[in-house]
Each structure stands twice: as C-alpha cells, then as structure tokens.
C-alpha positions in Angstrom: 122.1 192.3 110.7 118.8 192.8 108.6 119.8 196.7 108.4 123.4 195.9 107.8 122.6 194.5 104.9 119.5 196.2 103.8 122.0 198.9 103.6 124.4 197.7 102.0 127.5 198.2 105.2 130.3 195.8 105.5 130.8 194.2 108.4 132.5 191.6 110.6 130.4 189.4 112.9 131.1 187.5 116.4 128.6 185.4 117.2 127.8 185.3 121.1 127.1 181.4 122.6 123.9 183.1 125.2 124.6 180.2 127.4 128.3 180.8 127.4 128.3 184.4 127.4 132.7 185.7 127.6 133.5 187.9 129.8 134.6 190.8 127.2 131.1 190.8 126.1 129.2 191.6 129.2 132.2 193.9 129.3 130.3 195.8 126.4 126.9 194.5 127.1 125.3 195.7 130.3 122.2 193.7 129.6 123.7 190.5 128.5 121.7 190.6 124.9 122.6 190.5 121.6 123.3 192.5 119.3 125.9 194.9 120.7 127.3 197.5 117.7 130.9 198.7 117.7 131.2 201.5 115.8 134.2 202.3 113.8 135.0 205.1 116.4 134.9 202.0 118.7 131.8 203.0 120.6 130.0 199.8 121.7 126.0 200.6 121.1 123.6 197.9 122.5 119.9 197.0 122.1 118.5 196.4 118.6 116.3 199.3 118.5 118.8 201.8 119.5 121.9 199.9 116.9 119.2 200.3 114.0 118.0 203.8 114.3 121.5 205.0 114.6 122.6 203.1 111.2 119.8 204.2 110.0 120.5 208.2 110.6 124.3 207.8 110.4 123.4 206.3 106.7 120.1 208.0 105.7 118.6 205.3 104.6 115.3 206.6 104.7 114.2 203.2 107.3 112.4 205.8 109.0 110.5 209.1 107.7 111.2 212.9 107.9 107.8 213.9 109.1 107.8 214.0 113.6 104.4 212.2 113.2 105.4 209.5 110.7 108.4 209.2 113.2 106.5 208.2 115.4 104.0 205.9 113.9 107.0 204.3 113.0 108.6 203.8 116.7 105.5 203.0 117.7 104.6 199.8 115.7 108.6 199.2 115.6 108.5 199.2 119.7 105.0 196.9 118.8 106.3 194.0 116.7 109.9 194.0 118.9 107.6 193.1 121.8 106.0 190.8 120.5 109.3 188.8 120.8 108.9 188.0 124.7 105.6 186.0 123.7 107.8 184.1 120.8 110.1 183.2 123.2 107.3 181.9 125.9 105.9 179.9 123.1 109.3 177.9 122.6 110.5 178.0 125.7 108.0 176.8 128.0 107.9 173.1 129.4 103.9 172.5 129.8 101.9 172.7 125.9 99.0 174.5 127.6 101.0 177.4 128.4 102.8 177.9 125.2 99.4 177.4 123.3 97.6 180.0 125.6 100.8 182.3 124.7 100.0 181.7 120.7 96.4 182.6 121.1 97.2 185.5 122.9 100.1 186.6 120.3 97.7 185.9 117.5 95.1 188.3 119.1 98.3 190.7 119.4 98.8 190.4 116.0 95.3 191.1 115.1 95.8 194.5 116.2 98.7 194.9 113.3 96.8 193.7 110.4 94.6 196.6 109.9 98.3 198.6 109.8 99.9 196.6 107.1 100.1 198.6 104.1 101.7 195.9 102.1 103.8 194.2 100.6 105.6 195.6 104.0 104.5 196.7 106.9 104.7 200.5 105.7 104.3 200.5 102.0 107.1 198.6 99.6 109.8 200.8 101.6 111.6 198.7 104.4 111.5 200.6 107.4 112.5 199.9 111.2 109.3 198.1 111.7 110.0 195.2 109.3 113.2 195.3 111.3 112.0 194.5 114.5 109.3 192.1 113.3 111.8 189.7 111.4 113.6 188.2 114.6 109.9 186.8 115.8 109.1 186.0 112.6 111.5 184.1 111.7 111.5 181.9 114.8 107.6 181.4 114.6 108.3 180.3 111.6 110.6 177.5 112.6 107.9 176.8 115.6 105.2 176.3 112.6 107.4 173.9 110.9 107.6 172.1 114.4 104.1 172.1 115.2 101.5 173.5 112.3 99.1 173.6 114.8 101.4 176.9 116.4 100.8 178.4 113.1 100.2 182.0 114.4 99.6 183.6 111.0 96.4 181.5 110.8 93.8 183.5 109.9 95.7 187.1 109.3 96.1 187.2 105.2 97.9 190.4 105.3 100.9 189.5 108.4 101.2 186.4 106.5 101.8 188.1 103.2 104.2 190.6 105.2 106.2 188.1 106.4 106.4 185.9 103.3 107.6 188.8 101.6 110.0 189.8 104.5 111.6 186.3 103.9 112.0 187.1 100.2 114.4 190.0 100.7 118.0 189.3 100.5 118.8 190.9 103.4 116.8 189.1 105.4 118.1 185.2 103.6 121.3 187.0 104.7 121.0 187.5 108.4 119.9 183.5 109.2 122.7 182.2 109.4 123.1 178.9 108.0 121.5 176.3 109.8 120.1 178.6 112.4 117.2 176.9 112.0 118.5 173.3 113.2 120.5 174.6 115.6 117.1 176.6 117.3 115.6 172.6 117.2 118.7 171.0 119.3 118.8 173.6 121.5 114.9 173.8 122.7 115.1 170.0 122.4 118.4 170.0 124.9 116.3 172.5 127.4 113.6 170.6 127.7 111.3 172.1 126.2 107.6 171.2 125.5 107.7 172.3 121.9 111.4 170.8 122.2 109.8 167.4 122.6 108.0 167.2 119.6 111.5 167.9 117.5 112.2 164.4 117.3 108.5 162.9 116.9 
C-alpha cells in the first residue's frame, strides 16, 4: 500500500485473515502471500516486489532511476532490505528467547552492511524509491517488537537506519498503510501463538 499512496492511486482494499486464507484468494495467489494486485484490466499480479515495480513503471513515478546501473543498485538493496523480513519474522515468531535474540544480533550485523548505503533522509537521497518500499514492512514490525522488548531494539547503534526509518514513519504514505490498530492486533496474535516475544505482551 506504501506505493499506492506514495503515488497518489485510488484504491479498494480486502484484507486477507493468513490463518484463514478463502479459497478465491489462493485462487489468485499461488504462494499464499499477501499482497496480490488486480489490475484494472483484471490481471491478478502477486509478490510485493513485482506489484511495486509495475506501479511504479505503469505510473512513472520515478521510485526507481533511468540509468541500467542505478537500476540495479536499486533492485539490489530493494531485494536487500525485503529479505531482511524472514529474520523479522524469526525474531517474533520463535518460542525459545535465545533463538530470537541470536536472530536480532545477526539482523543487526545485516543491517550494518546498509548503513554505509544510506544517503539520507532516505535510503537513496530525499527521493522515495523501491528500497524504502521494501524496508518499511520490517521496519515497522521491529518497531512494534522494540516497544515489546527495548532490549530487541535492532537500530541500536546504526545512527543513520535509525534516522531512515524515523523518517520513513513520518511520511504520510507510510501512517497510511498501518492500518489502525495493526499494531495491537500483531501483540494478540504472537501472544495467541505462543510465542516467546508473545509472552512478554502481557508482563
């Protein structure tokens, strides 16, 4: 939704219950994930990276840059940051505290790697491109994992990610893709699973 409304696009929004998936969605969905696009020619387009670069060309938003080099420093730390989402969800999702604070250390060490790249105030100058796209998922859940447990607080130590995402969560379009209460709702559901960091919810 972040380049929806970066954008500016109107659009209309189902929201999928992962744990309940309908059957017309996995109709549309071979991998089960969210977001799936459907264009207005009907064409159902899946997987986040894909959804954005298309909006991004069918638009020409300038999210990502003419030049076939600064193309491709741009997929490159875009692929980056939207990996860095399977470590997010280990960190929340795992049932024994050493595991999911072995995962932070390592993602912090992963992020390590970004800081030297941040141009500020985003990743790529003051121009949002896909990058800031696929970093604001994970950063907004770490986020809500910080306010959990400080101690998870993965921006510890890297000034510039820190100021990249504070200013990520400035942006309108960003307040405007978390839904509201997302947050709580990400509390009662690791807290129903079982979680580790689930546990600490209610302390």
């Amino acid at each position: 939704m972040v380049v929806l409304n970066e954008i500016g696009i109107q659009y209309d929004l189902e929201n999928i219950d992962l744990q309940n998936r309908p059957d017309w969605f996995l109709d549309i969905s071979p991998t089960g994930k969210v977001p799936v696009l459907q264009t207005p020619e009907k064409v159902n387009i899946f997987e986040s990276a894909i959804i954005n670069e298309y909006l991004n060309e069918v638009h020409e938003s300038g999210m990502m840059p003419g030049n076939p080099v600064e193309r491709a420093y741009i997929r490159m730390w875009r692929d980056f940051m939207a990996e860095t989402y399977a470590d997010v969800y280990m960190i929340y999702s795992s049932t024994n505290e050493g595991d999911a604070r072995k995962t932070a250390k390592s993602l912090q060490k992963r992020l390590l790697r970004a800081e030297s790249e941040i141009d500020g105030p985003l990743f790529n100058g003051g121009r949002f491109s896909l990058v800031d796209a696929a970093a604001t998922p994970a950063f907004t859940r770490l986020d809500w994992i910080s306010g959990i447990d400080e101690s998870l607080d993965i921006f510890t130590g890297l000034p510039k990610a820190k100021e990249w995402k504070n200013n990520l969560f400035a942006r309108e379009s960003v307040q405007k893709s978390i839904l509201p209460d997302l947050g709580n709702i990400f509390k009662r559901r690791i807290e129903e699973n079982g979680t580790w960091l689930g546990s600490l919810v209610s302390d």
